[in-house]
C-alpha positions, 0 to 999 in steps of 0.5 A: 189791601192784599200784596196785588194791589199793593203792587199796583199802587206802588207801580201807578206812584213810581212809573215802574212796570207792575212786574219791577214793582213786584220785584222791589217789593218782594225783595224789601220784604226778603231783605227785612225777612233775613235781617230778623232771621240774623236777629237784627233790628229794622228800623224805618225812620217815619214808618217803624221798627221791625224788631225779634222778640224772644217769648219765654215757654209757659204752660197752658190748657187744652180747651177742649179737655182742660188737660195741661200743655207746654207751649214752647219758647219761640222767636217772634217779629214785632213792628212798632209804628212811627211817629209819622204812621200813627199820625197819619192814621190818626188823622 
């Protein structure tokens, strides 16, 4: 499923326009994107939890030549799935 047809779906559930929908959808995801910006923990009860994890720098190889590099430390986003989710897929 790619964003346009997670779009359509959302409109076809709750009766709204395709382009409302789109507009709730991009700002959810703007909401979740500027609270893991200010390192804060979203937390969707049943679904999951969007969280900041801080990767520590390491030092790796270049495939290609063997040569040694550093790979810097960097913020990434982590979800967790609920409880509800992975049941749901599991079923």
């Amino acid at each position: 499923m790619n964003k346009s047809d997670l779009v359509a779906k959302v409109a076809t559930a709750s009766g709204l326009t395709k382009a409302n929908a789109e507009r709730a959808i991009e700002a959810t995801f703007a909401s979740i994107t500027s609270a893991l910006k200010q390192k804060e923990e979203v937390r969707l009860i049943g679904f999951g939890t969007f969280t900041v994890v801080q990767r520590a720098a390491t030092e790796g190889r270049n495939p290609r030549t063997g040569a040694k590099i550093k790979i810097p430390a960097k913020r990434l986003p982590k979800f967790r799935p609920g409880k509800q989710l992975k049941d749901a897929v599991e079923a």
